[in-house]
N, C-alpha and C positions, 0 to 999 in steps of 0.2 A: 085818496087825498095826495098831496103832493107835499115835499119834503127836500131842504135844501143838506147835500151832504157830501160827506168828502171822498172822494173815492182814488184808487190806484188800477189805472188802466194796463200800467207797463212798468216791468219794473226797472230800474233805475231813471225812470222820470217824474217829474215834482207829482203830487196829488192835485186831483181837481177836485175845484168845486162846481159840482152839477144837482139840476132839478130833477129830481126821481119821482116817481108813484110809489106809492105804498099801497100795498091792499092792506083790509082790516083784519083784524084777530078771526080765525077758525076755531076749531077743537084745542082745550089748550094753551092756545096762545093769549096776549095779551098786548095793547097799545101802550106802550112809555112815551112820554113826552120827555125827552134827555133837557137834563137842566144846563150840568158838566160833565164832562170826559176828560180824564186822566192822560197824559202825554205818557205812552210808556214803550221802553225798546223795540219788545214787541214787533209795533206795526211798523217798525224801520226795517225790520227784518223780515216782512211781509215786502214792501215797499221796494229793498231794493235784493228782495229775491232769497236771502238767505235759510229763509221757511218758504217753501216751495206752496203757495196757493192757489187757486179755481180765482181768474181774474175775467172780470172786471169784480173789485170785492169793495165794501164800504168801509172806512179801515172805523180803528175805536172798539177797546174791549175793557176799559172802565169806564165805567157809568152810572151814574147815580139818576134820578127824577121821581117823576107822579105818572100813577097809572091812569092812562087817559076810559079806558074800556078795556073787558074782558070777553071772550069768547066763552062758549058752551065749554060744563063741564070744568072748568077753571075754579080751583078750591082755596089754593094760596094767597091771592091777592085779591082784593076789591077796587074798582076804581075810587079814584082819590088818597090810596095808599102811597107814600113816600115808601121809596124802594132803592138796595142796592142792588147793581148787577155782578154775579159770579160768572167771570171770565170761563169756569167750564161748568157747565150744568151739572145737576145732580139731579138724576130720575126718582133715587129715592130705593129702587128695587131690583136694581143690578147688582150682581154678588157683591161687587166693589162698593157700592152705598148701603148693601146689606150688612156689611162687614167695617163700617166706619173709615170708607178710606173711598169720600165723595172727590176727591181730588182726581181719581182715574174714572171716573163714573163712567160706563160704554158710551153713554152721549155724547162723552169727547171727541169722540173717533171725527167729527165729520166739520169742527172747528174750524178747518182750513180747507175745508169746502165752502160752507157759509152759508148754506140753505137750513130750512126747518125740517123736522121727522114729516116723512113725507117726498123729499126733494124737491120742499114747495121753498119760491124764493121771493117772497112779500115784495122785495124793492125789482122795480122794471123801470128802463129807461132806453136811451137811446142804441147801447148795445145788449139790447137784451133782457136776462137775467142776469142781475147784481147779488154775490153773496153776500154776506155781514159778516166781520169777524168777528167769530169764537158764537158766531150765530146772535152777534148784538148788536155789531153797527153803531156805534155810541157817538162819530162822528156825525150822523146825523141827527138834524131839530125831533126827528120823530121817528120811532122802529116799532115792526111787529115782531115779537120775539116769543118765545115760551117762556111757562110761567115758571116752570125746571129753571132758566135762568136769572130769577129775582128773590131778593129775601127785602122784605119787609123790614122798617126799622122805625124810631120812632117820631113823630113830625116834627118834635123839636130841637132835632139832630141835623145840626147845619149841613147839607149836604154838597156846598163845597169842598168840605172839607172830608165829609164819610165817603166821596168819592173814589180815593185812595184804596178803601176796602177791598174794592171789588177785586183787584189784583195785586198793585205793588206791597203791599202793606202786610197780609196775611203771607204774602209769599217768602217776604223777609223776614219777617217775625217767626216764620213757623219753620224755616229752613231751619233758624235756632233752636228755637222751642222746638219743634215738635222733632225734625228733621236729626240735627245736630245732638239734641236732648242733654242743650246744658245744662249743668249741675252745678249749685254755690260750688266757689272756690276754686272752679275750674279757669285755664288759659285758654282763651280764642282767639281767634284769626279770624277777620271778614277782610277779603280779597276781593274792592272792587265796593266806591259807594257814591251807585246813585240810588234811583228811589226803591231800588231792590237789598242794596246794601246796606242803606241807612238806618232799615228796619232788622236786618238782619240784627244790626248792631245793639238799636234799642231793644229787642227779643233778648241776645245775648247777655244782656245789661239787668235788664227787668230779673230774668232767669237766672241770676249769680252769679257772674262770672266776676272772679277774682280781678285778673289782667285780661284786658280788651283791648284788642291793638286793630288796629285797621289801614288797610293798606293802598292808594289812591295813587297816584301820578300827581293830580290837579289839588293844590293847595285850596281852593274853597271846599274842594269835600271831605278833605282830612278834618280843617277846623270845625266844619259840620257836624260830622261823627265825634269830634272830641264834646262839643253844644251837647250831644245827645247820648253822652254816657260812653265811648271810649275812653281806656286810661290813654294809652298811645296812638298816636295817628302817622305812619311813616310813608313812601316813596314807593317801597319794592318789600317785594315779600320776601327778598334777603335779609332783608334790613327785621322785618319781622320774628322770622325766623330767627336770628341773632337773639334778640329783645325775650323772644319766647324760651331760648335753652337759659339763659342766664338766669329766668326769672324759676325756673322748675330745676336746678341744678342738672340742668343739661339734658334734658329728656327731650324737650319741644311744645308745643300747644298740645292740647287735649283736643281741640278740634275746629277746624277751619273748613269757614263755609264760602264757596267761590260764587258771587254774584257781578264778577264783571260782565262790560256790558256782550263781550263777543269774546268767549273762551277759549285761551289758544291750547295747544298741547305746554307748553311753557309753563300756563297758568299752572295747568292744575301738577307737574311736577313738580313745583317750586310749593306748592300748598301741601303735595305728598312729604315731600323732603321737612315741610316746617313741624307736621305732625309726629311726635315721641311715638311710644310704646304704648299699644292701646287704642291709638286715636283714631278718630271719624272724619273724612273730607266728604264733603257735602256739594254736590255740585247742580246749581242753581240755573246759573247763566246758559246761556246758547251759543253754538256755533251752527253752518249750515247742520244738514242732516245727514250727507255726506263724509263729514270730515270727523276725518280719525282723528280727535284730539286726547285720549287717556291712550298711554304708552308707557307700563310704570314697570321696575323690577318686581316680580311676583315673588322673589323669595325674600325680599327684605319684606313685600305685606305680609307674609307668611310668618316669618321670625320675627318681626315686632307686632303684628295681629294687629294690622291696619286696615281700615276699613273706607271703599271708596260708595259711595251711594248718591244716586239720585235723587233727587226732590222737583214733586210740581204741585204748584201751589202752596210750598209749602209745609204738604202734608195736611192741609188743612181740607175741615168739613166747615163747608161756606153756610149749609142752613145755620151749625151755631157757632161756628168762629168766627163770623162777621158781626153779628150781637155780642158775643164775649171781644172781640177786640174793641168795636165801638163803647163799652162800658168801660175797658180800662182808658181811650180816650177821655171818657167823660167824667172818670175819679182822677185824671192827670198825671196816671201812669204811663200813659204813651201819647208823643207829641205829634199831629197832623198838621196844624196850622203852618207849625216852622217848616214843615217837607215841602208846603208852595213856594218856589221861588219866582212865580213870575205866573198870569193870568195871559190867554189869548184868544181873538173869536175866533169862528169857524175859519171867517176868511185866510187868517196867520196862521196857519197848520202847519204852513211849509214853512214859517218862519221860525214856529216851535219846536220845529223838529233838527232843524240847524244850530238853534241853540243847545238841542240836548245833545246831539252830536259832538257840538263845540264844547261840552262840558261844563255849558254855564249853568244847568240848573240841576235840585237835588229832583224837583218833580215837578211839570209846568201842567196846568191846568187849563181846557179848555169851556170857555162860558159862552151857553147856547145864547142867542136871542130870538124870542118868539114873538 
């Protein structure tokens, strides 16, 4: 069949839009009919190079829709099931999914390739073989993908808005939650909110935390984050920092999680610095893969028993943190709707991505038309 979809030929020039083939579902796999796809950093960093990927790729790694057909052997899903997409698969039976930590799942490895197990690659067009990113391709009206990358959820679950799930959402929330692992009463820091931040915030918020400060450049995302459960919303993580020793009689936050959108070495010393005795920096955001950005004195982590860690995804397992976070959506513990700032079609890809760049929105969403 054939399938209109956005794609990055070269990086630092705009995305097209081109007419692709698609073959159908094999072993495993399955057909989506993409409803919406989520604008997220991500593929700007696919786009103009900073994640180093197999191009010509299909950009799009949140995505929500309906299983259009399933291939042989396919247990998860049925057609006609409303489905979210998890930005990295989970096989289920890789040490990492055997041990509750679907977020590293080996399936990952080949994300920024873009083809299926197999090195088969569903979309073909004028150059070739097209990968998908994160193996989903959500920019386009239509994807064959595996069923390792869909969790089912339930049809009367607006999927405008469960869209969000598939990445920015659990990745913020769980950098807190799960990552951060705050505790009532505790002082945080979220360094940096857009749609990775914001959740960070409401995570932090939901999870106890005493003083929630949040730290932004751009005044629409401070009063954002203040909308959604920050006490403080400030400029610089100086300014945080400050706000954090005075509130803990001079100790610092308990723990500050960095989701800016492009992490410098700056960042995360100024998040090291804000963190007291004890504390946990949590680091979210991306820089290229190259770039030395953690530079920290070792004997100060040493003597205050500070702790710098990674988070992907989250820390989150998508088979059930995608239904446990869509249920606190749907008791009105955690806000989606407000996270859309703005709706765009395929053809405005390139317009929504200068927006997010420009910092005008917390999360912009893209609406298929079929």
């Amino acid at each position: 069949m054939k399938t209109k979809a956005a794609v990055v030929y070269e990086t630092g020039k705009p995305i097209e839009i081109e007419e692709l083939e698609l073959d159908g579902p094999k072993d495993g796999e399955v057909l989506i009919r993409y409803t919406y796809a989520g604008l997220c950093h991500s593929d700007v960093h696919i786009s103009h190079g900073d994640l180093e990927a197999r191009l010509p790729m299909v950009l799009g790694h949140e995505g929500a829709g309906i299983i259009e057909e399933v291939g042989p052997g396919v247990t998860r899903v049925k057609a006609g099931d409303h489905v979210v997409c998890s930005f990295i698969p989970n096989c289920g039976v890789c040490r990492w999914c055997a041990t509750g930590q679907q977020a590293i799942c080996d399936m990952g490895a080949t994300i920024l390739e873009g083809y299926l197990p197999g090195e088969r690659f569903p979309f073909t067009g004028p150059k070739g073989d097209y990968g998908a990113m994160c193996m989903l391709g959500t920019f386009s009206q239509y994807a064959t993908i595996h069923q390792n990358s869909v969790v089912k959820v339930d049809d009367d679950l607006p999927l405008d808005k469960a869209v969000l799930v598939g990445c920015g959402v659990p990745t913020g929330w769980g950098s807190a939650v799960n990552a951060a692992d705050v505790k009532p009463g505790e002082t945080v820091i979220v360094s940096g909110v857009g749609g990775i931040g914001i959740n960070a915030v409401q995570g932090a918020r939901y999870a106890g935390a005493k003083n929630l400060i949040a730290v932004d450049p751009l005044q629409n995302k401070r009063e954002k984050a203040m909308e959604l459960g920050a006490t403080h919303a400030v400029d610089t993580i100086e300014e945080a920092a400050d706000l954090a020793r005075q509130m803990t009689n001079g100790n610092g936050a308990d723990k500050a999680v960095v989701t800016a959108g492009l992490v410098t070495e700056e960042i995360v010393t100024g998040a090291f610095d804000a963190i007291g005795k004890g504390g946990t920096v949590v680091l979210t955001g991306l820089n290229k893969l190259s770039v030395q950005n953690v530079n920290l004195p070792g004997s100060i982590m040493t003597l205050f028993k500070k702790t710098v860690k990674g988070s992907l995804f989250g820390d989150c397992n998508p088979t059930t943190d995608i239904p446990k976070i869509l249920g606190l959506y749907q008791s009105g513990d955690l806000k989606l709707d407000e996270l859309i700032t703005k709706t765009y079609s395929l053809e405005q890809v390139n317009e929504g991505y200068e927006d997010l760049l420009n910092g005008k929105n917390v999360r912009g969403v893209l609406v298929h038309e079929h």
